[in-house]
N, C-alpha and C positions, 0 to 999 in steps of 0.2 A: 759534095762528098756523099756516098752511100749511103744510105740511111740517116743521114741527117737530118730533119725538116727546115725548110725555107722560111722565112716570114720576114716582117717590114723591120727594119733597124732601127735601133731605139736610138742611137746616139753613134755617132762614125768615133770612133776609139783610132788614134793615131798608130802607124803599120809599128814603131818600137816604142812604146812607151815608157817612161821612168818608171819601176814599178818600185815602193814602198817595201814592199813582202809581198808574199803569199798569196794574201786573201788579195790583191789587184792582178797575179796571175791568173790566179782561178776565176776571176770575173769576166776577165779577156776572154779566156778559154770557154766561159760560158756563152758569151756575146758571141762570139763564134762560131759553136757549136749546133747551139741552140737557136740562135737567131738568124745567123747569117748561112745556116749550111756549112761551114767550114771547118776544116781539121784541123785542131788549134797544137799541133804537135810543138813541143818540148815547151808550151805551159803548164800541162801538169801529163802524168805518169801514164805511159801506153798502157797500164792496167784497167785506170780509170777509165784511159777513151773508151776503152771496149768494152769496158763493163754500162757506158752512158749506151753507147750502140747498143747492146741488147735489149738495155730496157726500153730505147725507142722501137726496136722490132718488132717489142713484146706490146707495143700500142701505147705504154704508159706514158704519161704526163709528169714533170715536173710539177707542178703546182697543187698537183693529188694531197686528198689529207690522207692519212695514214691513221688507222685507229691502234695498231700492234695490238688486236686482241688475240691470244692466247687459240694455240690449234687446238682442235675439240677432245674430248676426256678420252676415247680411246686412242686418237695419236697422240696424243702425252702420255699416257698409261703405256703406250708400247714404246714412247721416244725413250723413257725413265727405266721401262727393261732390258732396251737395247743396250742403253750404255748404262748397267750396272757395273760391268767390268773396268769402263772408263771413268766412272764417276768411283768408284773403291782405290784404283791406280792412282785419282788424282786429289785425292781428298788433302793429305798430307801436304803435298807439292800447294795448294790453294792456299791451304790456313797458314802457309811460310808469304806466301804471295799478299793473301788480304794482309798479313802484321807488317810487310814493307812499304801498301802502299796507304796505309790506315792514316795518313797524314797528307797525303796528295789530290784528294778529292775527287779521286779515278777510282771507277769500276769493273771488278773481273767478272766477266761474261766464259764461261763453256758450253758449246754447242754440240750438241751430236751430229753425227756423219754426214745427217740431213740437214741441220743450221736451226733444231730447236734446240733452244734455251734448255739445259740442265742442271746448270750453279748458276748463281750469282754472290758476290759480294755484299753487303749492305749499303746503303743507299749515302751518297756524300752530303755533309750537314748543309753545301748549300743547295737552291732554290737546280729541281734536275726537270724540266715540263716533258720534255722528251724521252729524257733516259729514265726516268722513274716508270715510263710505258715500255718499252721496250728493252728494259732490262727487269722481264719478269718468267720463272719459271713458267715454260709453255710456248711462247711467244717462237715465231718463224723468225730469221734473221738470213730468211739466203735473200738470193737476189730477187727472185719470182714474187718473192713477201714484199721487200721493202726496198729494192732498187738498188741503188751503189752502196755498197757498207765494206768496211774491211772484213770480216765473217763472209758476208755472199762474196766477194770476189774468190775468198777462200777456197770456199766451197765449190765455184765455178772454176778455178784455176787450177786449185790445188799450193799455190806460191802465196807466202808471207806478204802481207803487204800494209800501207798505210793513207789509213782515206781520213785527209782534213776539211773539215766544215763545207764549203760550199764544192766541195768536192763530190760529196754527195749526191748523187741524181733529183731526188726529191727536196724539195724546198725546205719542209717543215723540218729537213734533218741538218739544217744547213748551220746550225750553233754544237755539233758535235764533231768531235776529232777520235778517230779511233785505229788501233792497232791492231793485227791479228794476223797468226801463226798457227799453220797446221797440226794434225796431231794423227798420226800413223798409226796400223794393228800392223802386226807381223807378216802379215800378205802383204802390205805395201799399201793399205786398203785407207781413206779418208776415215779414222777413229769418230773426232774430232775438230774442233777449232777451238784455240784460248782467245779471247779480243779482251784487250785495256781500253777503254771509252771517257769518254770527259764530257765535259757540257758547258759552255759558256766560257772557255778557260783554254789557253793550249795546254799541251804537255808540257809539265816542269823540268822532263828529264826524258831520254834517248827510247821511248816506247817501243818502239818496233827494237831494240838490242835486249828489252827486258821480257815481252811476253814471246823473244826466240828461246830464251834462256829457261824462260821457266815453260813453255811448249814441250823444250826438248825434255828437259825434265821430268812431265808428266808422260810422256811416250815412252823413256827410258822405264818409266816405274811399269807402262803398259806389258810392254816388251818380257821385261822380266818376272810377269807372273806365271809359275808356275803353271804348264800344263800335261804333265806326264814325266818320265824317264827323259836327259837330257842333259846336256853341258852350255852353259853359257861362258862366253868368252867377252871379259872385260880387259880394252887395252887402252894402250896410247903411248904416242909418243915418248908424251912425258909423264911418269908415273903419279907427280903430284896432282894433276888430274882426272884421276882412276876416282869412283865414286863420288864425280860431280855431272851435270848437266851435258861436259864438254867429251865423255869417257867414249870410247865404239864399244859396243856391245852387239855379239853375233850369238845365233844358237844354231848347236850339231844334236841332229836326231842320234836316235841309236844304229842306223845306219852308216851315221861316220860320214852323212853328207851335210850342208848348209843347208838352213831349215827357214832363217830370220837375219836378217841386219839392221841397223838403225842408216840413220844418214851419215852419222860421224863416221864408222864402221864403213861404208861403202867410199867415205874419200882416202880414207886410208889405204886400201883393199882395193882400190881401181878400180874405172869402168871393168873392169873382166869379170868381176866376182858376183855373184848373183847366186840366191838360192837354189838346190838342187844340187849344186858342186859337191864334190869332196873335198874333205878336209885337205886334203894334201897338193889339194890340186892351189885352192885358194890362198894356203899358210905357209904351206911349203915344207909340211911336216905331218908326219903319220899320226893318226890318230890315239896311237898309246901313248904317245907324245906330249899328247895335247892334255889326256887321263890324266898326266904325272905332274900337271901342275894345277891338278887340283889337292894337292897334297901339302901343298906349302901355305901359311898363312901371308908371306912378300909375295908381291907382282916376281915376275921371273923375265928375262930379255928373250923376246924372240923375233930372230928376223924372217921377214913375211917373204915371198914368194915375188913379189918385187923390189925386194930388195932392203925395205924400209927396217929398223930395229922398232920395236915397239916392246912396252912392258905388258905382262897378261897378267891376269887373275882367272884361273878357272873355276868354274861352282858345278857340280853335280846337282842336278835337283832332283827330288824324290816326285810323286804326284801329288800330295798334300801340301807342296812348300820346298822353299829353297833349305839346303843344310845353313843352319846355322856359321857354324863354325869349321871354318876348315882343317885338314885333319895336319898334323908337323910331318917332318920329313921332307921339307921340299925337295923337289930336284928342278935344277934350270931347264928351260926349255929347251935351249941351245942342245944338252944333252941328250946322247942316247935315251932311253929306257927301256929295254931288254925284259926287265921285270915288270913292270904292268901291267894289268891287267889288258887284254887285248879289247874288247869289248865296253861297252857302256851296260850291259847286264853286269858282269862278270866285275866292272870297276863298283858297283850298285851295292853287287855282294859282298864287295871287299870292306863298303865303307860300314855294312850295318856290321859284319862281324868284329873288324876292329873296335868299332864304337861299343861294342858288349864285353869287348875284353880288355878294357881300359876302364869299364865300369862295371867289373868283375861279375858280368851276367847281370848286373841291376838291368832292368828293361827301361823304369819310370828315369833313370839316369840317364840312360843310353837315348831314350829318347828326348830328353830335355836337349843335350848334346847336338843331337843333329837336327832339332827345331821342326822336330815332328810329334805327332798325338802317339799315345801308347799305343792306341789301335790301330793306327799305318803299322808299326814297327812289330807288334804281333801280327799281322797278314803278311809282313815281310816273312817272319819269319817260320809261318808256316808255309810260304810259298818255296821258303830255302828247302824244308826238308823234302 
């Protein structure tokens, strides 16, 4: 096998053996790999193989110690300002994560784009030799650092995956099971990684179904931060859905074309849809259309452009922050709207003037309302006149 190294055989292991579990696939697969040259395919995961291949390209040894000492003060100084905006997104989405897993003895690791450490969880009551080094703000976790881990596959792949104990390239990491799942910017661009880790223990529960969950999570939260003039479109099949992990969420510039999608949002929406589209081209509905259900506080039924019914919520955001509260009056998507504002300026002006006249010109009201600062909502409205 290519890139394999040759050496003398420790022990002739029979061509099908009875295997136990797991941990006697993965020792096969080593004995294989590692000792005999061979491709030990469907003992453990084509992610893994490839990811043992690189690191033997890369010269590395299994038997390496590994110190995980922390990258130097200025690339953590810059890892820590890069993802300010990922660590703000995912703050919240964490502290739900660390109180579910506060009894399991597993550790949440997030990584920036490049696979340094920027949260961690606290440390599990029992005995971690490993992970108490390696699960430390600063610390490298792609592949070039530390060899096979679910984060560097991450990182190197881009695809969710899960690396158990001797699965791991490096020896010293061979008492560690871990989890990990992407984490998107709105370019499509690697944010992040979340990884769930363990040590001496398997997983008690489905880790690779919980750090998708709460990955997506923190992407959805990424997604929808505020940055300018804009409509975000929250759908899904099933409306009770809408404001969880599993929701599509798309965003339309003031151009009226597709700007952002998440993943959910792209299986809905079919390989055809892609940002730069227009509205209409991808939803199957004009853009005033789309304005007029940001008007109602229920999801509204709209069917997409291939065909599919889905429930939306639309949000106008300001540049300071999403509106708060959406304004009554819905009308269904499905509907004409004749009357809307044509525009996402023009829909912008409408919301700050109604918000004024429902709070009878209070500004500090008006503003509360649509969950922005007095001072946005006075440069708004100096901009109006």
């Amino acid at each position: 096998m290519s890139g394999a190294r040759t050496g003398p055989r420790a022990q002739a292991l029979p061509a099908r053996p009875f295997f136990a579990g797991g941990l006697e696939r993965t020792a096969l697969a080593r004995e294989r790999f590692f000792g005999e040259g061979q491709r030990p395919t469907g003992l453990v995961s084509e992610a893994v193989l490839q990811s043992w291949h690189r690191c033997l390209q890369a010269r590395r040894d299994p038997p390496e110690r590994l110190l995980f000492d922390p990258v130097g003060a200025s690339r953590q100084h810059r890892a820590l300002q890069r993802g300010r905006p990922l660590l703000q997104a995912a703050t919240p989405v964490l502290q739900r994560l660390e109180a579910a897993l506060a009894a399991t003895g597993t550790r949440a690791l997030l990584c920036d784009g490049e696979g340094v450490v920027v949260h961690r969880t606290p440390a599990a009551s029992h005995p971690e030799p490993v992970l108490s080094l390696a699960a430390r703000v600063g610390v490298d976790l792609s592949e070039r650092a530390v060899g096979t881990t679910a984060p560097g596959i991450v990182l190197s792949t881009g695809q969710a995956v899960t690396v158990t104990r001797a699965e791991h390239f490096f020896d010293q990491c061979g008492t560690l099971s871990c989890a990990a799942a992407p984490i998107r910017d709105r370019g499509g661009a690697l944010a992040g990684v979340l990884d769930l880790s363990v040590e001496g223990r398997p997983f008690g529960f489905d880790a690779a179904a919980l750090v998708g969950l709460y990955a997506g999570a923190i992407e959805n939260a990424l997604l929808e931060e505020a940055d300018g003039d804009g409509l975000v479109l929250r759908f899904q099949a099933d409306p009770l859905l809408l404001g969880t992990p599993l929701q599509a969420l798309a965003g339309v510039g003031g151009d009226g074309r597709l700007r952002w999608l998440n993943q959910v949002g792209r299986s809905l929406l079919g390989p055809g849809a892609a940002p730069g589209q227009a509205v209409e081209a991808v939803f199957g509905l004009a853009l005033d259309t789309l304005l007029a259900t940001t008007r109602g506080p229920a999801p509204q039924p709209l069917r997409l452009g291939n065909g599919l019914v889905v429930w939306v919520r639309a949000q106008l955001q300001l540049p300071a922050g999403p509106v708060a509260q959406p304004l009554p009056a819905a009308r269904p998507a499905l509907a004409p709207a004749s009357a809307a504002p044509a525009t996402l300026a023009e829909h912008d002006r409408q919301l700050v003037l109604d918000a004024l006249a429902r709070c009878g010109g209070n500004v500090s009201r008006a503003a509360r309302e649509l969950g922005v600062s007095r001072g946005l909502l006075y440069r708004r409205l100096a901009a109006l006149r």
